[in-house]
C-alpha positions as CSV (number, residue, x, y, z in Angstrom):
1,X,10.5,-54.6,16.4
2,X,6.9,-55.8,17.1
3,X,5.7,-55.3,13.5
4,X,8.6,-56.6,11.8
5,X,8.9,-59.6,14.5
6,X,5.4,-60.4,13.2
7,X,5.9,-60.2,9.3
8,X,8.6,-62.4,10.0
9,X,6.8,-65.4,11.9
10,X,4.2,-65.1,8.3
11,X,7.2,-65.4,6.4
12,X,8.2,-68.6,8.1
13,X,4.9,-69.8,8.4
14,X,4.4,-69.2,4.7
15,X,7.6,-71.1,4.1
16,X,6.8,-73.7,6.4
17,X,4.0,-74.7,5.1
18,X,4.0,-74.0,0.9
19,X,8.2,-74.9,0.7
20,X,8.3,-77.7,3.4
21,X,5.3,-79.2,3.3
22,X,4.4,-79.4,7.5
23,X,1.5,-79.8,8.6
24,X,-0.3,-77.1,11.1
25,X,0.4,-79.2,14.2
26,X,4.1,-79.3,13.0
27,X,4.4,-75.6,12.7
28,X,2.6,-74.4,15.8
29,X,5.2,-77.2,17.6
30,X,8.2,-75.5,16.0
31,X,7.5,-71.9,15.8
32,X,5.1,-72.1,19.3
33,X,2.0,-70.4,18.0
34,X,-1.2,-71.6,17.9
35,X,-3.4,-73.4,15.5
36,X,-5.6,-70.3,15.2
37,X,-2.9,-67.8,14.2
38,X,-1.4,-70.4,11.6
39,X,-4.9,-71.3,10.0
40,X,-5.4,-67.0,10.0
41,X,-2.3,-66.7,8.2
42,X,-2.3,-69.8,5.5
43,X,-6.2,-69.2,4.6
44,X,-5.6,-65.1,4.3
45,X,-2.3,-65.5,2.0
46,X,-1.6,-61.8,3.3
47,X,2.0,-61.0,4.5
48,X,0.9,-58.9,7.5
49,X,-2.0,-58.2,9.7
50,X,-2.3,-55.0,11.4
51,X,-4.3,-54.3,14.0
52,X,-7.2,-50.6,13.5
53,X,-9.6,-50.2,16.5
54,X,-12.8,-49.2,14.9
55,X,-13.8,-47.3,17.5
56,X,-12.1,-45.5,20.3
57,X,-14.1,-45.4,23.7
58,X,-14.1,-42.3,25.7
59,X,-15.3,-43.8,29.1
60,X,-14.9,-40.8,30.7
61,X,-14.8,-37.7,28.2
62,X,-19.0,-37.8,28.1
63,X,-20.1,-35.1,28.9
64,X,-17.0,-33.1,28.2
65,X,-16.5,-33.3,24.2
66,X,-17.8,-30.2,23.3
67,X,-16.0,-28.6,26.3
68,X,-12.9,-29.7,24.6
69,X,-14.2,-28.7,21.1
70,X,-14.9,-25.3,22.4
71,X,-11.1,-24.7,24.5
72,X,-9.4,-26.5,21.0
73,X,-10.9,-23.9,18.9
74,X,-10.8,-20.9,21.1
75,X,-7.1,-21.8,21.4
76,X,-6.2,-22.7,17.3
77,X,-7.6,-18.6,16.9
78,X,-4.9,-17.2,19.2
79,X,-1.8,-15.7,17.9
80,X,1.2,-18.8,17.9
81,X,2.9,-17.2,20.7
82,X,-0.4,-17.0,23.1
83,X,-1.7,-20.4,22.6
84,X,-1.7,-22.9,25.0
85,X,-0.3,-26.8,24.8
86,X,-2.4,-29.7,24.8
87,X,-0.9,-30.4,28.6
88,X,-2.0,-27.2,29.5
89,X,-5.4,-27.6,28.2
90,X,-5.9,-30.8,29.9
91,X,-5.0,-29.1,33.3
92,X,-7.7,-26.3,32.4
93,X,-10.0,-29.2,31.9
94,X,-9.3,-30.7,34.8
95,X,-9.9,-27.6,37.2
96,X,-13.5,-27.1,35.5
97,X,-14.3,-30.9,37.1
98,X,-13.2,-33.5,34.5
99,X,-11.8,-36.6,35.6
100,X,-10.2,-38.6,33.1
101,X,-7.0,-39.2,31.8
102,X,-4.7,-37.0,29.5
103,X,-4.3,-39.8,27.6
104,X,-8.0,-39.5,26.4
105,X,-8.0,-35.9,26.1
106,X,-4.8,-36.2,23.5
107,X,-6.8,-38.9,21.6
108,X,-9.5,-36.5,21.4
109,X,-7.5,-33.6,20.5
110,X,-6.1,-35.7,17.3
111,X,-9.1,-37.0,15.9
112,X,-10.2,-33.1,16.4
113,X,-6.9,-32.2,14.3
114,X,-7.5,-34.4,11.5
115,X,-11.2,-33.6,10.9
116,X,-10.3,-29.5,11.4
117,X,-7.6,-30.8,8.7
118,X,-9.5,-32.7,6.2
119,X,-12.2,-29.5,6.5
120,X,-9.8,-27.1,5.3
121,X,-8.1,-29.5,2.7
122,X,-10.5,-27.8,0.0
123,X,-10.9,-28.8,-3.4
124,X,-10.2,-26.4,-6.4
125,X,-11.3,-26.7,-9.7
126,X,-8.7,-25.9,-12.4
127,X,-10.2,-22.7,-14.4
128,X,-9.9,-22.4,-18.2
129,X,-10.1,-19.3,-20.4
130,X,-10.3,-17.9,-24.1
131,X,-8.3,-16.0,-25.3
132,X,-8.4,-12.5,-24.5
133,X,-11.2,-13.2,-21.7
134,X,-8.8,-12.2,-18.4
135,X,-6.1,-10.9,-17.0
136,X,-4.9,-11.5,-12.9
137,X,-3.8,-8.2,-11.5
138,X,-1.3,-8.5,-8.0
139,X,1.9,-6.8,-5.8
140,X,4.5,-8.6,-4.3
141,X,7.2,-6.7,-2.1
142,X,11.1,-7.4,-3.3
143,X,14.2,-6.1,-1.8
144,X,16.9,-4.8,-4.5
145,X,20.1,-2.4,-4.2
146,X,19.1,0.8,-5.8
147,X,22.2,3.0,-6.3
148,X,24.4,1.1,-3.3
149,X,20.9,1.5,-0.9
150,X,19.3,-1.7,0.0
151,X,15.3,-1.1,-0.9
152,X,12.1,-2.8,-0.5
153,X,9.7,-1.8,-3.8
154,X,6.7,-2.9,-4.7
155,X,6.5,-4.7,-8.1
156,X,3.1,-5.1,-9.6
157,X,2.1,-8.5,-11.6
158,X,0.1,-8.6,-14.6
159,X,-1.2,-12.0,-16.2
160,X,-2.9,-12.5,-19.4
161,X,-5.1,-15.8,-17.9
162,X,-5.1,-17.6,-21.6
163,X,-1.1,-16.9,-22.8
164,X,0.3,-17.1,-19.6
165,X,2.3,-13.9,-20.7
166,X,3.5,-11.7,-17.8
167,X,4.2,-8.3,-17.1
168,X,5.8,-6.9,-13.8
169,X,7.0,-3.7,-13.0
170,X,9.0,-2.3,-10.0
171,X,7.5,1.1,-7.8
172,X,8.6,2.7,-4.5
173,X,4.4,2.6,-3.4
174,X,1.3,0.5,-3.8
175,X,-1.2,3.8,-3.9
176,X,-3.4,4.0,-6.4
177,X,-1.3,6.3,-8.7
178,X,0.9,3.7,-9.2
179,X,-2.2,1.3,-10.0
180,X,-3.0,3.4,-12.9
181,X,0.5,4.0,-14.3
182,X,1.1,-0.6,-13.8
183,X,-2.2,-1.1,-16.1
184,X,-1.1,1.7,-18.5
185,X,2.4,0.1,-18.9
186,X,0.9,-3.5,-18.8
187,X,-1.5,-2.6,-21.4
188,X,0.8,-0.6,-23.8
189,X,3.6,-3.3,-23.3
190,X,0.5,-6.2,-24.2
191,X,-0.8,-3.5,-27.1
192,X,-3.8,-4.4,-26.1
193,X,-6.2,-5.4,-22.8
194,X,-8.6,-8.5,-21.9
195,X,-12.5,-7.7,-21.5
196,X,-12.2,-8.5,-17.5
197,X,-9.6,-7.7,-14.9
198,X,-9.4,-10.1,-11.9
199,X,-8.3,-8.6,-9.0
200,X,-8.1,-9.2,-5.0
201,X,-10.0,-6.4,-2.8
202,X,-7.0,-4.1,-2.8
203,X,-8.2,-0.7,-0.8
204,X,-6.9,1.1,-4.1
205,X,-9.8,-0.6,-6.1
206,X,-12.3,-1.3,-3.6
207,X,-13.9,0.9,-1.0
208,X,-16.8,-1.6,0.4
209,X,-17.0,-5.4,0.1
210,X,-20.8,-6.9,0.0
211,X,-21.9,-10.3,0.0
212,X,-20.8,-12.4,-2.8
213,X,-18.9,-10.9,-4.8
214,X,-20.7,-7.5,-4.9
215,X,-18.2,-4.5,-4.5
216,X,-18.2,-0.9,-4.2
217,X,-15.2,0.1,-7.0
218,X,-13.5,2.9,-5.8
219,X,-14.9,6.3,-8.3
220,X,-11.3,7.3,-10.1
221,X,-10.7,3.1,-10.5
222,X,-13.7,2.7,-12.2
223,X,-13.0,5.6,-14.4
224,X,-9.7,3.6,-15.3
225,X,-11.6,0.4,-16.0
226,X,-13.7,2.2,-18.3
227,X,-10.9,4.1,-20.0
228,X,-9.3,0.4,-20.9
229,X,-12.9,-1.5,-21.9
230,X,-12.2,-3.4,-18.9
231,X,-15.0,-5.1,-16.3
232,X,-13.3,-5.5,-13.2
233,X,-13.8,-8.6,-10.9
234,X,-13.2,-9.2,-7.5
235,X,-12.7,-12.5,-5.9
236,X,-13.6,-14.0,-2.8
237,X,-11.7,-12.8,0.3
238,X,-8.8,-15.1,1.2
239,X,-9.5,-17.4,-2.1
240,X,-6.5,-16.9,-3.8
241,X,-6.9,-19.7,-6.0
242,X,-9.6,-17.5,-7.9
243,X,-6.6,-15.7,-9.3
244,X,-4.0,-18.6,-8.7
245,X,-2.0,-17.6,-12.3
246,X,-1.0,-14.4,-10.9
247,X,-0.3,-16.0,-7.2
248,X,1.8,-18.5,-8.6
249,X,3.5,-15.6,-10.8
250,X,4.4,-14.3,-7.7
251,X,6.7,-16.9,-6.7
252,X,8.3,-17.6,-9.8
253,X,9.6,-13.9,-10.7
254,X,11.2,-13.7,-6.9
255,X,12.8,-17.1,-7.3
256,X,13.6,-16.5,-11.1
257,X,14.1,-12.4,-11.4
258,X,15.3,-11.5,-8.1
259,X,17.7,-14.0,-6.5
260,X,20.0,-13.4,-6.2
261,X,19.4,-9.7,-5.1
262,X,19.5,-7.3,-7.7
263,X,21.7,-4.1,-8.2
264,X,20.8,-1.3,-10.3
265,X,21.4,2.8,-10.4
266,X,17.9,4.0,-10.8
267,X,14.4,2.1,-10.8
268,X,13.9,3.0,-14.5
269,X,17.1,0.6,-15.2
270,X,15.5,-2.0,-12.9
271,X,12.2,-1.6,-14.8
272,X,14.0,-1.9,-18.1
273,X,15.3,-4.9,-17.5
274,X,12.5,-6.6,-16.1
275,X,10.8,-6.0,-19.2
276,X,12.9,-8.0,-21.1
277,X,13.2,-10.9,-18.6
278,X,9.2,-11.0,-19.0
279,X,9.7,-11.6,-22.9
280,X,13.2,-13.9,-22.8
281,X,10.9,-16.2,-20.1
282,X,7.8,-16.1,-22.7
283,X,10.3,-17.3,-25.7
284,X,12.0,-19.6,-23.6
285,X,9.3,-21.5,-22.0
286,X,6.4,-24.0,-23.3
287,X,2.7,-23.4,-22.7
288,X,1.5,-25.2,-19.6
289,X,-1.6,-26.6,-21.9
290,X,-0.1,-26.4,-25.4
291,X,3.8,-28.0,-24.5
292,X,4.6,-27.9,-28.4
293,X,4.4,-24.0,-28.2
294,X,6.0,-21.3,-26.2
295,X,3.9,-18.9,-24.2
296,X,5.2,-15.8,-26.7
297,X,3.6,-17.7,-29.9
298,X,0.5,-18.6,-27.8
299,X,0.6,-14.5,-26.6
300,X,1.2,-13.4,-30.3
301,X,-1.8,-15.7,-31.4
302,X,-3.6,-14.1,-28.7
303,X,-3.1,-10.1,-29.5
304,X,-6.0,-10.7,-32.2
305,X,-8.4,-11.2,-29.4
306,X,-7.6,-8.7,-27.3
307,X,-9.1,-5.3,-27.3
308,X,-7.0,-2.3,-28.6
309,X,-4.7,-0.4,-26.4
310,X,-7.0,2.5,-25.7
311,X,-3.9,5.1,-25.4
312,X,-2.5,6.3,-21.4
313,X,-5.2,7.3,-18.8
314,X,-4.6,10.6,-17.2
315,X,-4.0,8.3,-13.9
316,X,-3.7,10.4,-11.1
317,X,-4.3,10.5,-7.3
318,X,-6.1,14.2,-6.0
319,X,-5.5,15.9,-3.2
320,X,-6.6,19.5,-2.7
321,X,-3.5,21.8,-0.6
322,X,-2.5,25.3,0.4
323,X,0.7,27.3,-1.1
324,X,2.8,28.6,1.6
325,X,4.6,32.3,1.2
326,X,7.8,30.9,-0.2
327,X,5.5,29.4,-2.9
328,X,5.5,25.8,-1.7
329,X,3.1,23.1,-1.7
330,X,3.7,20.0,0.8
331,X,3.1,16.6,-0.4
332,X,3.9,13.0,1.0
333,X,6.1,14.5,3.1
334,X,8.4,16.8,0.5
335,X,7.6,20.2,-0.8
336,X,7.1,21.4,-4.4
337,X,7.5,24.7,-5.7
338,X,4.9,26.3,-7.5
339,X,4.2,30.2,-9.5
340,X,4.7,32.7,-7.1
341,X,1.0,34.4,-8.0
342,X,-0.3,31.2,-6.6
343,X,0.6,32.0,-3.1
344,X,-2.6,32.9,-1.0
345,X,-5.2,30.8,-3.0
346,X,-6.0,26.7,-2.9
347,X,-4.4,24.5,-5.4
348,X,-5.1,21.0,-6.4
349,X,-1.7,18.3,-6.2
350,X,-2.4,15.8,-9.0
351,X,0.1,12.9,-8.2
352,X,1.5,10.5,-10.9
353,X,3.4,7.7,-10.7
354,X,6.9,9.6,-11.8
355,X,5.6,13.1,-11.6
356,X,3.8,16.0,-8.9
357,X,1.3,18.5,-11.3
358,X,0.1,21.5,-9.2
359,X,-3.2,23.2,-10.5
360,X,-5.0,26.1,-9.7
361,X,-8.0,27.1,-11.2
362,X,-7.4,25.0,-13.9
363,X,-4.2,26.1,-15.0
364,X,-0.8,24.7,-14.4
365,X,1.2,26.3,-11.7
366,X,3.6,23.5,-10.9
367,X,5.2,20.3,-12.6
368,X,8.0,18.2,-11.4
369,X,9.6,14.5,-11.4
370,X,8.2,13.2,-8.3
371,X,10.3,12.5,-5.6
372,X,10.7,10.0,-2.7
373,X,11.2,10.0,1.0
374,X,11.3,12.7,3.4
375,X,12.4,16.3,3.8
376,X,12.9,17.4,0.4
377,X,12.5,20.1,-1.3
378,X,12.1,20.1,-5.3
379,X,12.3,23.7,-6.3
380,X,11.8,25.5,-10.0
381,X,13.9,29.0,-10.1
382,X,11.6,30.0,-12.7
383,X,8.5,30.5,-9.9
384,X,10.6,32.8,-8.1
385,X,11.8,35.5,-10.9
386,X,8.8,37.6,-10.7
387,X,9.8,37.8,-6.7
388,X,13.3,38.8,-7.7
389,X,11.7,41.9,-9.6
390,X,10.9,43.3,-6.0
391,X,13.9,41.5,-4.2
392,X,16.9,41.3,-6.1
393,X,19.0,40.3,-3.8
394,X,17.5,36.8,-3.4
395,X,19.4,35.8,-6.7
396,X,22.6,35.5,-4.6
397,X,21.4,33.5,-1.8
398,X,18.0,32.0,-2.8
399,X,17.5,29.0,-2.0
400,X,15.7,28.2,-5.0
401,X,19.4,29.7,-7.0
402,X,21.5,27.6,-5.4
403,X,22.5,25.2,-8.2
404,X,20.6,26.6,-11.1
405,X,22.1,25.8,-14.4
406,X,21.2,28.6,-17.2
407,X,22.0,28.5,-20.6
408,X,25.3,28.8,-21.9
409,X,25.5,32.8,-22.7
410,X,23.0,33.6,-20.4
411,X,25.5,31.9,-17.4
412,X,28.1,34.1,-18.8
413,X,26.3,37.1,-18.3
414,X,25.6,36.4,-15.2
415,X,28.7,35.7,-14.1
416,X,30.3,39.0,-15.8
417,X,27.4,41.2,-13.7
418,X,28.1,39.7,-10.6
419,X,31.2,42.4,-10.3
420,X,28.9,44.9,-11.0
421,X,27.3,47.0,-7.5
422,X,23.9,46.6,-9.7
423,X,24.4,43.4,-10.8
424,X,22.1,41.3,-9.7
425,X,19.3,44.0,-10.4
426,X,20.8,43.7,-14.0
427,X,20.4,40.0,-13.9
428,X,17.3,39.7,-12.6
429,X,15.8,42.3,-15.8
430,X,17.6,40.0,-17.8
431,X,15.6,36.7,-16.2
432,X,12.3,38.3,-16.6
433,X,12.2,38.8,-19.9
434,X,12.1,35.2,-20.0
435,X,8.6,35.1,-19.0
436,X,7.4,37.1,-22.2
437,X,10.2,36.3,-24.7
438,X,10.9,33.0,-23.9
439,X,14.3,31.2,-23.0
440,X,15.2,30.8,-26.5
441,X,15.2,34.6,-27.7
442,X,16.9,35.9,-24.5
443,X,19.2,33.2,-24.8
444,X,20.1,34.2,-28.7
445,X,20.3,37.6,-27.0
446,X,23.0,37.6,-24.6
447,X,24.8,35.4,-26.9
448,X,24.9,38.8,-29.7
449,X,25.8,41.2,-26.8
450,X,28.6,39.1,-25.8
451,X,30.2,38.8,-29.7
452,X,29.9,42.1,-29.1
453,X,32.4,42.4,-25.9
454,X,29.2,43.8,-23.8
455,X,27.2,42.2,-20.8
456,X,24.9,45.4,-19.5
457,X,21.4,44.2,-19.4
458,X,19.8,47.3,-21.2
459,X,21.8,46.6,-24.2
460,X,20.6,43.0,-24.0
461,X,17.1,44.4,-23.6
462,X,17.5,46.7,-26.8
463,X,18.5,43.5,-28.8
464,X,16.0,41.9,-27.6
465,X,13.6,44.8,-28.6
């Protein structure tokens, strides 16, 4: 009411005087102000006065300012929960002597506020680059429904800085074997790469940060960097506008891409589609800096800068393990099986992004899809038939047996010798000649013995010889 009772008596003034014609003396008499305020007001022509102290006394803060300064930025570091209120810091101050008013000690606490504020309020300078010069590498966590299960995955962001084109794919982890297999898909799905990767200081790409913006690159991330052509960059710690494109990426594909929540049976069809949302956004969207073309032309004009797709680095995370006696090897939590002669002696777990390899001594004693969670067991049958050659019996009940699907006539075989008292011991002959004839021939085998109308496994055997 004050303000507005205010403009209002320079209104009337205003009118008073320019529209009516009266005199000061008249207008002070009728609107009982004095001849100061009217002269102010008809020799300013402004249509409001507002009042700014210039500068606010602190009669007695003195001595105590810095006090203040220290107990307002002690208490702005605390966790939101722990930190104190303004009354509550006054009271503090208080205790410790001080003897002015809370009054003076909230004035001080603003102006504190708005410089803290206007410190912070940085300014950014907007970045331009050529094409083919960078790309912004980051994760982002999303929650879909995998195959009826609600899941939080990890979706990796890849930016070409001068296109603007995008490529994200979804992953169950952030380690460092899904780092490789992002940039290998990123690149292929680009056919090409920029000359420098911009990154934050993920602990999959950096093991030591220096002053500046000296790092120590983790050894196998390096390797990938030079398998690509690629020099890598790392920006400043919590300067995110140093890789702003990607940042800003972020938001858009969660607002855009996965709201509302998305449903799929397997990550592959997640990962599918989300490879041609990237390229329906780039066809259907202008270029931030070129509006009269989309960001796909702009990316296709682009591919002639970058450098060639280099082909798939062998991206894998190592980690050296022991083979148990029912020829297992344990691994984030689930168990692989690997060659039975393996058992006794170190191997070597080489982990991919959608795959476990088991070495030993160089030579391959385990592959399988890789699988997630907890408790599992990922068996190969084929490990265990040289063990059956000394147990037989195992080929009932093995574990490893349980659901193994064989070929078509070898499946009939065995279920023909399974009313045989020798059967299994038949079977079992049968299964290792695999390992020196291959699946093929023994399978061609048993098909002849059973056009035939036998199923013994020495007459297999003799076919097979």
């Amino acid at each position: 009411m004050f303000w507005m009772l205010i403009v209002e008596t320079i209104a009337k003034i205003r009118r008073l005087s320019r529209v009516q014609g009266k005199s000061i003396k008249a207008i002070c008499r009728e609107l009982k102000v004095s001849r100061k305020v009217v002269r102010k007001v008809l020799r300013s022509d402004e249509t409001e006065f507002r009042y700014e102290r210039k500068h606010q006394p602190y009669p007695r803060m003195g001595a105590w300012r810095e006090e203040l300064d220290r107990m307002l930025t002690t208490n702005v570091a605390k966790p939101r929960r722990e930190r104190l209120t303004l009354i509550r810091i006054f009271e503090e101050l208080r205790d410790l002597g001080y003897e002015g008013s809370y009054s003076s000690v909230w004035r001080h606490a603003q102006a504190w506020e708005r410089e803290r504020g206007s410190a912070a309020a940085d300014a950014y300078i907007p970045l331009s680059f050529a094409p083919g010069e960078a790309y912004q590498f980051d994760w982002s966590h999303e929650i879909v429904v995998l195959d009826g299960v609600t899941t939080t995955v990890k979706v990796a962001h890849m930016r070409l800085c001068h296109s603007r084109m995008f490529f994200v794919r979804a992953y169950p982890r952030e380690s460092q074997e899904m780092v490789f297999d992002a940039h290998d898909r990123a690149f292929a799905f680009f056919r090409g790469t920029c000359t420098r990767g911009i990154y934050d200081n993920m602990k999959t790409a950096v093991d030591a940060i220096f002053i500046g913006r000296d790092r120590r690159y983790n050894r196998r991330f390096l390797q990938m960097c030079g398998h690509y052509l690629v020099e890598p960059e790392a920006c400043t710690p919590a300067a995110g506008w140093e890789k702003g494109q990607v940042e800003n990426q972020v938001g858009l594909v969660r607002e855009r891409f996965f709201t509302p929540r998305l449903r799929f049976k397997t990550l592959e069809d997640l990962n599918g589609w989300l490879a041609d949302k990237c390229v329906a956004w780039a066809k259907a969207r202008r270029h931030p800096e070129q509006g009269e073309r989309t960001i796909w032309d702009v990316f296709e004009e682009e591919r002639a800068n970058l450098i060639p797709y280099a082909g798939r680095f062998d991206g894998f995370h190592s980690i050296p393990a022991s083979v148990s006696k029912t020829c297992t090897v344990r691994f984030d939590n689930n168990k692989y099986s690997v060659l039975s002669s393996a058992v006794g002696r170190p191997v070597e777990v080489h982990a991919y992004a959608d795959r476990i390899v088991i070495r030993q001594d160089g030579v391959v004693v385990g592959d399988h899809a890789r699988a997630f969670g907890r408790g599992k067991v990922i068996y190969d049958p084929w490990h265990y038939v040289p063990v059956l050659a000394r147990k037989p019996g195992g080929l009932r009940n093995g574990a490893p047996f349980r659901e193994w699907v064989l070929p078509s006539a070898m499946e009939k075989i065995r279920r023909k010798l399974q009313a045989a008292d020798d059967g299994d011991r038949q079977m079992v002959k049968i299964l290792t000649c695999v390992l020196t004839d291959g699946i093929s021939a023994v399978e061609a085998a048993c098909q002849e013995a059973l056009d035939q109308g036998v199923s013994s496994a020495d007459m297999i055997l003799n076919i097979l010889a």
